[in-house]
C-alpha positions as CSV (number, residue, x, y, z in Angstrom):
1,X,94.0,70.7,78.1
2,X,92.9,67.7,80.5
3,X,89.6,68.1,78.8
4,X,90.8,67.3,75.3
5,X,93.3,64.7,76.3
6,X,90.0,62.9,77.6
7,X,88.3,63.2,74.6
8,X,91.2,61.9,72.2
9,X,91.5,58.7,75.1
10,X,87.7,58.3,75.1
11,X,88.0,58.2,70.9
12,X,90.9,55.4,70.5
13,X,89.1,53.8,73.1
14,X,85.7,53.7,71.2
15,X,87.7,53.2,67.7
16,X,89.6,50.2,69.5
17,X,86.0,48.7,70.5
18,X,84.4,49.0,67.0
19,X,87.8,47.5,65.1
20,X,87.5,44.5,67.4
21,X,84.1,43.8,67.1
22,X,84.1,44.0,63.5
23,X,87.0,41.4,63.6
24,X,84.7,38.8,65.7
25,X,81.8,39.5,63.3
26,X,84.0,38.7,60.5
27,X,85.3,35.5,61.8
28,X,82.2,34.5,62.7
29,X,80.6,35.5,59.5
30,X,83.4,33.0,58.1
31,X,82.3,30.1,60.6
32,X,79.1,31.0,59.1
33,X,79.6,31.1,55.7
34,X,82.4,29.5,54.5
35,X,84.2,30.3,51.4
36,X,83.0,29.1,48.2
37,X,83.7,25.5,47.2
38,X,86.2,25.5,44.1
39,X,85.0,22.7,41.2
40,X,85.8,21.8,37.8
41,X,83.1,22.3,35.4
42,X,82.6,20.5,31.7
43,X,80.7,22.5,29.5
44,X,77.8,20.5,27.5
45,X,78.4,20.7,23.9
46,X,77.5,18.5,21.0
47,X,79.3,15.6,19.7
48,X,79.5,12.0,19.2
49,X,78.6,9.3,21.7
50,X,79.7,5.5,21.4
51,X,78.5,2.0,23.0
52,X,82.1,0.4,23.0
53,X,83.9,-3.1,23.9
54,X,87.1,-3.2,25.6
55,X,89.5,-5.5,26.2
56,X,89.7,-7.3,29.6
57,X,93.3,-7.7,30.1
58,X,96.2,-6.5,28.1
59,X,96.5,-7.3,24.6
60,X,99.7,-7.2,22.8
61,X,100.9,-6.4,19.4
62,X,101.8,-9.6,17.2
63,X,103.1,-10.7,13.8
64,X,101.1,-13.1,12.1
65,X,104.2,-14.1,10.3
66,X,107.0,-14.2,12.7
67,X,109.8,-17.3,12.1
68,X,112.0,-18.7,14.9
69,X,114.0,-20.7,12.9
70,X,117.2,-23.0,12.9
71,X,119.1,-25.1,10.5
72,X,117.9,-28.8,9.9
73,X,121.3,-29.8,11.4
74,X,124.3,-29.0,13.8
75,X,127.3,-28.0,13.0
76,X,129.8,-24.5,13.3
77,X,128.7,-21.4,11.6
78,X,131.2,-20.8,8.9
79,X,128.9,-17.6,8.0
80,X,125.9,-15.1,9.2
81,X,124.6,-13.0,6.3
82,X,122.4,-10.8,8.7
83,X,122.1,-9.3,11.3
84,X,119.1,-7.8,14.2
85,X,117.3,-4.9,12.6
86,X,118.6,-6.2,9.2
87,X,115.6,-6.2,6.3
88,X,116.0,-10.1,4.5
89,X,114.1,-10.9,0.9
90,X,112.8,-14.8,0.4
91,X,115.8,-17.1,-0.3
92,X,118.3,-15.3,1.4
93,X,120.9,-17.0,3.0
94,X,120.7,-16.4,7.0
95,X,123.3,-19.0,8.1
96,X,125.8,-20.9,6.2
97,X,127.7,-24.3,8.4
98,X,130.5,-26.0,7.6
99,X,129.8,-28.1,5.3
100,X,133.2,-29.5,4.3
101,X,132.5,-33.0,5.3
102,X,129.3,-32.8,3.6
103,X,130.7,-31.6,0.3
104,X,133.4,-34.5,0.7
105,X,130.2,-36.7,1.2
106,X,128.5,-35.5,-2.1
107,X,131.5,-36.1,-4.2
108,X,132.0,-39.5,-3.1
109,X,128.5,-40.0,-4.2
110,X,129.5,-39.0,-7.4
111,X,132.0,-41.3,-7.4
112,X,130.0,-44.1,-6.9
113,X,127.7,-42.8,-9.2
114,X,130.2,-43.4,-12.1
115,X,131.8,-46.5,-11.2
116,X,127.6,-47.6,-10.9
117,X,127.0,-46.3,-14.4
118,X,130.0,-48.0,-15.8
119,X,129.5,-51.4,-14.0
120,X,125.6,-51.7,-15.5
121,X,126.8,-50.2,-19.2
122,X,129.2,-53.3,-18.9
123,X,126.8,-55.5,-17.4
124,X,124.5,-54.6,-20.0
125,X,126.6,-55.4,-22.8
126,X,127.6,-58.9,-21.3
127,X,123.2,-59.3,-21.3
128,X,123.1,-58.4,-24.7
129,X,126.0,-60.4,-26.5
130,X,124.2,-63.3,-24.3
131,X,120.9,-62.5,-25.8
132,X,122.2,-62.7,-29.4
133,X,124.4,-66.2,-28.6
134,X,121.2,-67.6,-27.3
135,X,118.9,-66.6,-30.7
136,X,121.8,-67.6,-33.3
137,X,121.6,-70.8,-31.3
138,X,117.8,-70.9,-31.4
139,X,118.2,-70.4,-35.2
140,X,120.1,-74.0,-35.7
141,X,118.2,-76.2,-33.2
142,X,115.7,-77.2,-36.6
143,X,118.8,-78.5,-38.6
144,X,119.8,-80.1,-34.8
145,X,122.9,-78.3,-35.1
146,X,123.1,-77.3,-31.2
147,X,121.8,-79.7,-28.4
148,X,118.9,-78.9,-26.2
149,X,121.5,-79.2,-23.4
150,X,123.7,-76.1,-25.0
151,X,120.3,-74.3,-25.7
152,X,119.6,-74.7,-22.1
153,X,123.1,-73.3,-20.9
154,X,122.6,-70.5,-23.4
155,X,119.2,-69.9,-22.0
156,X,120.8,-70.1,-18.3
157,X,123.3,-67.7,-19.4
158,X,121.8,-65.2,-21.2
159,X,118.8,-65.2,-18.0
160,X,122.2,-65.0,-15.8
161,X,123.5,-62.1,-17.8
162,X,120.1,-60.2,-17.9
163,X,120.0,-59.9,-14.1
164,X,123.1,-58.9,-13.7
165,X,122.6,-55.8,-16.2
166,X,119.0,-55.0,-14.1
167,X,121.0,-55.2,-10.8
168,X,123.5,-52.9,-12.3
169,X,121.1,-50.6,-13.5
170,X,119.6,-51.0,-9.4
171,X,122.8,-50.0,-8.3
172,X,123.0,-46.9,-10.6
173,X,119.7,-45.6,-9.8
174,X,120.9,-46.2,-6.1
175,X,124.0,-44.3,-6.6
176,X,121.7,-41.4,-7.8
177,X,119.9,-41.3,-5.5
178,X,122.8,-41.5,-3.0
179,X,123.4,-37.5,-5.1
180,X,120.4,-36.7,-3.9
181,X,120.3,-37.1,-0.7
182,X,124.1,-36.1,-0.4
183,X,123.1,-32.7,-1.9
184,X,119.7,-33.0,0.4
185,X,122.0,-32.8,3.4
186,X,124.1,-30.0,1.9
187,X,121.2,-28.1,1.5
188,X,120.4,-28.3,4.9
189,X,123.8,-26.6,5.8
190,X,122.1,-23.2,4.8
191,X,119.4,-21.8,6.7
192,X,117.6,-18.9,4.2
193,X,114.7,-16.4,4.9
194,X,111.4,-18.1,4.8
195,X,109.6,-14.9,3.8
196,X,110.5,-11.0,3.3
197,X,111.0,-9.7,6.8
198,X,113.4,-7.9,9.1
199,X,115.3,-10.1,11.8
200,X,114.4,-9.5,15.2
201,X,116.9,-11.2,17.0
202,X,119.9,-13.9,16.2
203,X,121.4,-16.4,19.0
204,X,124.7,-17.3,17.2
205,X,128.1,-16.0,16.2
206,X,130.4,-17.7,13.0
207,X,132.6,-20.4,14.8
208,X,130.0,-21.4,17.6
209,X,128.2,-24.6,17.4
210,X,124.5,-24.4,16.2
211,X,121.8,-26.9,16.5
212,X,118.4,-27.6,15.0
213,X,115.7,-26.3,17.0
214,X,112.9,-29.1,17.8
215,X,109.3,-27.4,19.3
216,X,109.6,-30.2,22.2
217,X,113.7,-28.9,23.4
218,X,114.6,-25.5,25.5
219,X,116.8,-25.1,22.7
220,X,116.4,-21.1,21.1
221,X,116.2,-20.5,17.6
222,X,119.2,-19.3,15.9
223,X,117.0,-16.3,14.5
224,X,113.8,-14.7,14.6
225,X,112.4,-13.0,11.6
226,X,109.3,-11.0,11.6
227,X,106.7,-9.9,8.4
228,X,106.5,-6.1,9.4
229,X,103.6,-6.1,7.1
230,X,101.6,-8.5,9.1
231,X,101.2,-6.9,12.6
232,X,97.7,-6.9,14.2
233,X,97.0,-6.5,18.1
234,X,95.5,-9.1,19.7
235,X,93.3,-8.9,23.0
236,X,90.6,-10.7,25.2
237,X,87.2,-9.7,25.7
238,X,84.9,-11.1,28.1
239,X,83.1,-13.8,27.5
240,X,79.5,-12.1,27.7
241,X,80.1,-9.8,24.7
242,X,80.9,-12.9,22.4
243,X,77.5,-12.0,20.8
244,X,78.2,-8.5,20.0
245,X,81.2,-8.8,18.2
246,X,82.1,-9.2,14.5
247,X,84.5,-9.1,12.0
248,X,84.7,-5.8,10.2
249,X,83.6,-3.6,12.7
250,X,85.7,-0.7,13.6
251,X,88.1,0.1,16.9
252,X,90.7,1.7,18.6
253,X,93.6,1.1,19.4
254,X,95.9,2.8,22.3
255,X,99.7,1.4,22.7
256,X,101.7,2.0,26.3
257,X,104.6,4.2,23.8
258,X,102.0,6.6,22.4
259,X,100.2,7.9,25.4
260,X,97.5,10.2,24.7
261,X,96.7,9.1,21.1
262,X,94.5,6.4,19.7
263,X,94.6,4.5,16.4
264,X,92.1,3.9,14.1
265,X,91.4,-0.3,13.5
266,X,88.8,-3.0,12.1
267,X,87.9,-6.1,13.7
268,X,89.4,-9.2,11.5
269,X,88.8,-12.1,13.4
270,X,86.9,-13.1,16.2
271,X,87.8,-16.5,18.1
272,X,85.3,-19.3,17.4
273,X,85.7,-20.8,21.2
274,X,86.3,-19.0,24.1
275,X,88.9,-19.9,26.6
276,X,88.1,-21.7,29.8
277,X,91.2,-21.8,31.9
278,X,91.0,-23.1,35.3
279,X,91.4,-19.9,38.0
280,X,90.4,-17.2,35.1
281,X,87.6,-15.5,33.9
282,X,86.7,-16.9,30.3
283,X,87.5,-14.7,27.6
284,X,87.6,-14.8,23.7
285,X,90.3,-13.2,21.8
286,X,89.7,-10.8,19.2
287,X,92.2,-9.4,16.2
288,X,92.4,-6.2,15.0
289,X,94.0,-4.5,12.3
290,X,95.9,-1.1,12.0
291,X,93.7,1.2,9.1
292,X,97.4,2.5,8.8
293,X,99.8,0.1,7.6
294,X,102.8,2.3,7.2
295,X,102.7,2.8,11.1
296,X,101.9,-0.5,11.9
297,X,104.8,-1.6,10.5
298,X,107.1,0.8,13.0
299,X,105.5,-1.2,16.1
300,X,107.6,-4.1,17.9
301,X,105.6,-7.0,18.5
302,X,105.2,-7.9,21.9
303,X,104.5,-4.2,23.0
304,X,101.5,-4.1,25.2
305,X,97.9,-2.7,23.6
306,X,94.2,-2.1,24.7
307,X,91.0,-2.3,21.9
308,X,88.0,-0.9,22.0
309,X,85.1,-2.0,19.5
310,X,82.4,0.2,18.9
311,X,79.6,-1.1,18.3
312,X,77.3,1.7,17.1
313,X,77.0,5.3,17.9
314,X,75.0,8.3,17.1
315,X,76.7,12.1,15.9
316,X,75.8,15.9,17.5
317,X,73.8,15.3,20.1
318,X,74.2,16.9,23.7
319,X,76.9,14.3,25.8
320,X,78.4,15.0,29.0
321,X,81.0,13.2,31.0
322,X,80.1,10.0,32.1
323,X,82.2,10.7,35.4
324,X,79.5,13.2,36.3
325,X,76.5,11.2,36.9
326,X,76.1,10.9,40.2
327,X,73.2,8.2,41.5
328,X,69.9,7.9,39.9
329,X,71.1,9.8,37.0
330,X,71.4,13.0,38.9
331,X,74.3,15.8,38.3
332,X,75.0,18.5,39.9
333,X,74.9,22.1,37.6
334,X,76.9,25.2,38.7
335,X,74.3,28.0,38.5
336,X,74.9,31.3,39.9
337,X,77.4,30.6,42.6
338,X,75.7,27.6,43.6
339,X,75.6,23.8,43.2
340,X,72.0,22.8,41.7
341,X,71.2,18.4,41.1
342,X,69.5,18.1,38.1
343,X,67.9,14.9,37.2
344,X,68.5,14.2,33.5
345,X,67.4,11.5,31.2
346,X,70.2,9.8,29.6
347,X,70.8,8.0,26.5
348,X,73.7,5.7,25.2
349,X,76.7,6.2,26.9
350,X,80.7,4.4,27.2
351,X,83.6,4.9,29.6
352,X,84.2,8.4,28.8
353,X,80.5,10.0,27.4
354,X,76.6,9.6,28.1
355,X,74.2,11.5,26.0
356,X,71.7,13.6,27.4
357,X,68.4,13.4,26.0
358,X,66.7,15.5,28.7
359,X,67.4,17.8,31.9
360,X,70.1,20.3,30.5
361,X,70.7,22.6,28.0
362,X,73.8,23.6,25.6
363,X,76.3,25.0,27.6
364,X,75.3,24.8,30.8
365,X,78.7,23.9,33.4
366,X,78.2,20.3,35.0
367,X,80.6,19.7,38.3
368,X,82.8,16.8,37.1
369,X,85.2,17.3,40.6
370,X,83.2,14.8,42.7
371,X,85.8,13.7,44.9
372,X,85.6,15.9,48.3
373,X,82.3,15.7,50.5
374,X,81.9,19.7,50.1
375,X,81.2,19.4,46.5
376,X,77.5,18.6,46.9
377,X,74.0,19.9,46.4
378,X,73.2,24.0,47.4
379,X,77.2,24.6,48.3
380,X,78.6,27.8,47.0
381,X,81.0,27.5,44.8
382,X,83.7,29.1,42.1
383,X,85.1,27.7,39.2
384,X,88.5,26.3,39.3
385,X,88.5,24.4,36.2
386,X,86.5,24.3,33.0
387,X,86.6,21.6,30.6
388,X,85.6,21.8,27.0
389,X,85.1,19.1,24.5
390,X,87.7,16.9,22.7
391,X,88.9,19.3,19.0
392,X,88.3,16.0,17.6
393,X,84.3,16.2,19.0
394,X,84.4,12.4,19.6
């Protein structure tokens, strides 16, 4: 019995020994070898590569026909016709002021008017019954009838008498135009839509006092009306890539409320001088216009915008991330469990795509995770990640 309990304590002891020692030659087959690196990979496939000019600041989204406008004069609003959001035809009356004082003004004109009109059609008449005195008189002075000194007050008179009908006349015309500036001033008691447009915003309320606008006075505009039909984005570009860019060429746009998406554009002016502001890199700005009008029309000017011009590109050929080239055009391939560099001859490239003309194949996986010091050359590794190519293939 003593015999066999030895045995069975020998056995657990020898068991016991083994376990443990395959526990430290685990763990130190760990320290060894670690475990395998975990990368994202970006399968090589075919599409389109670009060589691309963007912006370098922010652009922003603008109406080429956008009206801050005021009436010609002060006074109280007596009405608004519209209001922000509010879609306004050309003619349309904006603002209306009080314009009683003004109306009083261009009746009075009238007034005058008549009282001018009647004053030269007597005036006139006077001229004329002076004219005919002084040629029945005329008539006589052969039979010496009438004296040359009556003939010479005749003459005085009838000279007299003409003036006074061409002053009248003055003084009519005057009067008229008195009208016409009277109803120039009531004219300028309505403010009406410049163009066809939706108002953006309106700094005034019916009773409060409004008052012309001048560029030179902090005064605001009573409203602002934008063209929907006319927004464009405009943007700087740096100043070396004034030789690259024309009008007509195509872009993309990207807006801060649609994140994730682009929009298709063409360039439609390029500045003719470039900016040289003291402190700040020099720049030219560049405009471009939305290919889709209907949705261009739906953006609010002022919302920032980023272009990007491409210049040329070339369709299906082999392109890989331009994130994965590491330095001297080296990237690294997953292969088997390991981390190969491959050398690879590259093409045209832009922010986001280089072409590879030679070094890799269709489909192999290049390692676009190259932000830990583990991910390098003859690691082990797994794939965490794959990335394929955009549905789009640009």
């Amino acid at each position: 019995m003593r015999r066999v309990l030895k045995w069975v304590l020998v056995g657990a002891a020898l068991f016991g020994g083994l376990f443990i020692a395959w526990k430290l030659s685990v763990g130190i087959f760990k320290v060894i070898r670690p475990d395998p690196v975990p990368v994202t990979v970006y399968r090589l496939a075919r599409g389109t590569v670009e060589e691309t000019v963007t912006n370098s600041k922010a652009g922003t989204v603008k109406a080429r026909r956008r009206a801050k406008i005021s009436p010609e004069i002060g006074g109280r609003a007596a009405y608004i016709g519209f209001r922000p959001g509010a879609l306004v035809r050309k003619g349309e009356v904006l603002l209306r002021i009080n314009d009683s004082d003004l109306k009083a003004s261009l009746a009075l004109t009238g007034q005058d008017l008549a009282t001018s009109t009647a004053t030269a059609r007597e005036a006139c008449l006077a001229a004329d019954l002076a004219q005919r005195d002084l040629k029945r008189s005329l008539e006589l002075k052969d039979d010496r009838i009438v004296s040359a000194e009556m003939l010479d007050r005749l003459q005085s008179q009838s000279d007299s008498a003409a003036a006074r009908c061409q002053a009248a006349r003055a003084g009519a015309e005057r009067a008229r135009a008195s009208i016409d500036l009277a109803r120039a001033n009531l004219n300028k008691a309505v403010l009406l839509a410049p163009f066809d447009g939706v108002v953006a915003d309106l700094k005034a309320e019916v009773g409060e006092w409004v008052s012309p606008s001048p560029p030179a006075m902090m005064i605001p505009p009573v409203f602002d009306i934008i063209d929907p039909t006319s927004i464009y984005v405009s943007a700087p570009l740096d100043e070396v890539d004034a030789g690259r860019i024309k009008t007509a060429q195509p872009a993309r746009l990207t807006l801060d409320p649609y994140p994730n998406r682009s929009f298709k554009g063409r360039v439609t002016r390029v500045a003719p001088y470039v900016q040289d502001i003291q402190e700040q890199n020099r720049t030219f700005e560049v405009e471009v216009d939305f290919d889709d009008a209907d949705f261009a029309r739906t953006l609010l000017p002022g919302t920032s915008a980023d272009i990007e011009i491409i210049l040329k590109a070339v369709e299906n050929v082999l392109r890989m991330p331009t994130y994965a080239l590491l330095e001297g055009d080296r990237v690294l391939v997953f292969n088997d469990g390991h981390l190969k560099a491959v050398e690879v001859k590259t093409g045209m490239r832009n922010w986001e795509f280089t072409e590879v003309k030679e070094g890799l194949q269709e489909g192999e996986r290049v390692v676009v995770s190259l932000d830990r010091a583990e991910v390098r050359e003859g690691a082990r590794a797994s794939i965490r990640d794959e990335m394929s190519a955009p549905k789009d293939g640009t």
